[in-house]
C-alpha positions as CSV (number, residue, x, y, z in Angstrom):
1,X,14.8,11.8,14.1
2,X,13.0,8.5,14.4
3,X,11.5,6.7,11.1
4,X,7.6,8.2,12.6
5,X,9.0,11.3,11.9
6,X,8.3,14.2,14.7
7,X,5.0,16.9,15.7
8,X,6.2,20.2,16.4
9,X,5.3,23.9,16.6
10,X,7.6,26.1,14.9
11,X,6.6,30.1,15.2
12,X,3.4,29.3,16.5
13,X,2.7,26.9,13.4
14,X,1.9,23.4,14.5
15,X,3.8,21.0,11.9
16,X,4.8,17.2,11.2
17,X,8.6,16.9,9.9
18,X,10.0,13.5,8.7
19,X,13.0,13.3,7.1
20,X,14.0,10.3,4.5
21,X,17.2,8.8,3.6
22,X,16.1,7.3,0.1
23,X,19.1,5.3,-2.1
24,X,18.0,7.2,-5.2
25,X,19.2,10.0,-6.7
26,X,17.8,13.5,-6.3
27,X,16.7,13.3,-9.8
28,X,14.4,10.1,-9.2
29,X,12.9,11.7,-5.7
30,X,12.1,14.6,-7.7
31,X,10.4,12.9,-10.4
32,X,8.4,10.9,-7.9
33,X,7.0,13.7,-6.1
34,X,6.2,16.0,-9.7
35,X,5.7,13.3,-12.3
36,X,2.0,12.3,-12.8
37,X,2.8,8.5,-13.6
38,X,5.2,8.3,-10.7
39,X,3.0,10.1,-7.7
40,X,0.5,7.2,-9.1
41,X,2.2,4.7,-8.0
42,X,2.7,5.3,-4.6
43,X,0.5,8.2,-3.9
44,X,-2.9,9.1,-6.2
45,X,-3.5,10.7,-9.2
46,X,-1.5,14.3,-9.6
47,X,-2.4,17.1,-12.1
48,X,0.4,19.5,-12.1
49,X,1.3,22.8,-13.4
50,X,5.1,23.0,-13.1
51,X,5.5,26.3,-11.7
52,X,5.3,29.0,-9.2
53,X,1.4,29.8,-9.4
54,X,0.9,26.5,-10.9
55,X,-1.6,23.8,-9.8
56,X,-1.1,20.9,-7.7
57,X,-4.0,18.9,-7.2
58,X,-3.7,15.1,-6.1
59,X,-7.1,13.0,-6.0
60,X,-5.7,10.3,-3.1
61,X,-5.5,6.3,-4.1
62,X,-7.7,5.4,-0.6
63,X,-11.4,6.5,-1.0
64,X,-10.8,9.1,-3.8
65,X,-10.2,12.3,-1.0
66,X,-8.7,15.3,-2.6
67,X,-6.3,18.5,-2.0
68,X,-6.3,21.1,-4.3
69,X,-2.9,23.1,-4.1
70,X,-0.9,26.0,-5.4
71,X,2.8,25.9,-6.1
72,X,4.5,28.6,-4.3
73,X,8.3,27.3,-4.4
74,X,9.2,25.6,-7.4
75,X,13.3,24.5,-7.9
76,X,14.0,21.3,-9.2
77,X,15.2,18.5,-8.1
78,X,15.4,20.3,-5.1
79,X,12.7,21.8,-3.5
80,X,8.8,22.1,-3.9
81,X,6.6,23.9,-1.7
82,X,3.1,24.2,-2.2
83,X,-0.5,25.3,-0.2
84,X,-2.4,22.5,1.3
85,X,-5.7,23.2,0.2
86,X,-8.4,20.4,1.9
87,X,-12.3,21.0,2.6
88,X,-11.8,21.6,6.3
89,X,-8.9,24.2,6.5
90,X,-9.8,27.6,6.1
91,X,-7.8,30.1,3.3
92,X,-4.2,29.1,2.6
93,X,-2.8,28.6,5.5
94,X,-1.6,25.3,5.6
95,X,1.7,24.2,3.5
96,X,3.9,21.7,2.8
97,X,7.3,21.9,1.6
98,X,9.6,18.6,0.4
99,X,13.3,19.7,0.7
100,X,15.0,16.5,-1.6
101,X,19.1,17.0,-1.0
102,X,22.1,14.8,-2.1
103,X,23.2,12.4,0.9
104,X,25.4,9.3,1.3
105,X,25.2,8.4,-2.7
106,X,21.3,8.9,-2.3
107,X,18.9,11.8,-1.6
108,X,17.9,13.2,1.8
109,X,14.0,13.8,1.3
110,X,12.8,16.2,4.5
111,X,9.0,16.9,4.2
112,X,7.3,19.6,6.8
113,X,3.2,19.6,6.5
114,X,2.6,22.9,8.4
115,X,-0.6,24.0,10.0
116,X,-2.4,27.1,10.9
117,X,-1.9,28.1,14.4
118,X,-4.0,26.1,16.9
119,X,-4.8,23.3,14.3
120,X,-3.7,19.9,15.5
121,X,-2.5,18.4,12.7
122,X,-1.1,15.0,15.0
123,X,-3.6,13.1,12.9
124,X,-1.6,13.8,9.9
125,X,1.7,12.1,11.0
126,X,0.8,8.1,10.7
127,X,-0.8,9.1,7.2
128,X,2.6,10.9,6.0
129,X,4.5,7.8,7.5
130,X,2.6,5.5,5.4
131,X,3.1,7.6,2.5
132,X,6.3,8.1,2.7
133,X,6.8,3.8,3.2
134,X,5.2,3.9,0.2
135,X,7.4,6.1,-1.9
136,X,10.4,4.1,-0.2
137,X,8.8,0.9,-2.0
138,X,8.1,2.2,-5.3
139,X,11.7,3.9,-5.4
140,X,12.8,0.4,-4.1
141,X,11.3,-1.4,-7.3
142,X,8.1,-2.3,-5.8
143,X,5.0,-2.1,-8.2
144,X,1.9,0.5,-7.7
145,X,1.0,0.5,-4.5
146,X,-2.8,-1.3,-3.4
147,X,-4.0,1.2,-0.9
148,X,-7.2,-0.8,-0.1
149,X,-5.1,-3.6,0.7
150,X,-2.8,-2.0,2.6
151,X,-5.2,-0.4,4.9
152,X,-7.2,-3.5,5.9
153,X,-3.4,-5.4,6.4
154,X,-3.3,-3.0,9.4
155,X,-0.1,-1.0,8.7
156,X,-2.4,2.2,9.5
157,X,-3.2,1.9,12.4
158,X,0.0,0.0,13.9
159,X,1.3,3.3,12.6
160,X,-1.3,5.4,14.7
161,X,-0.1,3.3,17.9
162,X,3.2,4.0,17.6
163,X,2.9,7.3,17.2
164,X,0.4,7.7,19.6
165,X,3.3,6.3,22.2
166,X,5.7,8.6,21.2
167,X,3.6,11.4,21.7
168,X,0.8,10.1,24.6
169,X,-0.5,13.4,25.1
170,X,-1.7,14.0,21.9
171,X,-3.7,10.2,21.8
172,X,-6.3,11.5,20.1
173,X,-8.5,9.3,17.2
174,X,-7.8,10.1,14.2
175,X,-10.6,12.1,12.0
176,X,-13.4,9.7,9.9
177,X,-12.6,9.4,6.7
178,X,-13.9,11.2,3.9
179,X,-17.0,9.4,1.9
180,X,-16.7,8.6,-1.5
């Protein structure tokens, strides 16, 4: 697997997989994906309910969208798994997991963003890569993340090229963004 990470269909389910080698331990991954002040800084703002059932809502750092989720796997520092909740999927069928695993004296962090069937969720992919850069960054020593700046440097949409040459078929524009 590629650093763009790859869009496939598993049991019907369209789904973006990307899989991180991070030099961190597990431990730090996991606190960067459940810990309010830590999914700040490279993510938005997170209100959390640590559990199975629990809430897990993150209000994005670029123009203030939000997802409203539902834990449904909770086992740390190893796995989290929650329903994708946004405005424009129906009921709870959308998920995403992040499996976080010891690897070569770091953590292995494999995300899969799944969708319901016939949902092309392609759009998805150069937004998780930029997400995951910026985790990378943060974990790295890098300061909070300035998402209006990194957008108008153009790393988005060198992002969207690229993956729209890996997969040419599915060179579709990615949707508007939502108002604020």
């Amino acid at each position: 697997m590629d650093g763009l990470g790859d869009y496939e269909e598993m049991g019907g389910r369209p789904q973006v997989r990307f899989e991180r080698l991070l030099r961190h331990p597990v431990e730090k991954v996991w606190s960067a994906l459940t810990t309010p002040e830590r999914l700040a800084d490279w993510m938005g703002q997170l209100d959390i309910e640590p559990r199975i059932g629990g809430r897990y809502v993150v209000t994005f750092g670029m123009g203030g969208s939000r997802m409203e989720g539902t834990i449904t796997e909770w086992d740390p520092p190893r796995r989290l798994k929650l329903i994708w909740r946004e405005p424009w999927f129906e009921g709870d069928s959308c998920t995403l997991a992040y499996d976080i695993a010891p690897a070569d004296g770091g953590a292995r962090l494999t995300l899969i963003h799944s969708y319901p069937p016939g949902y092309d969720g392609f759009e998805y992919l150069p937004g998780w890569h930029g997400f995951l850069e910026a985790l990378g960054e943060v974990l790295d020593g890098g300061g909070p993340i300035d998402w209006t700046a990194k957008l108008a440097s153009g790393d988005y949409q060198a992002s969207l090229a690229a993956h729209q040459a890996k997969y040419p078929d599915r060179a579709a524009p990615p949707p508007a963004a939502p108002s604020a």
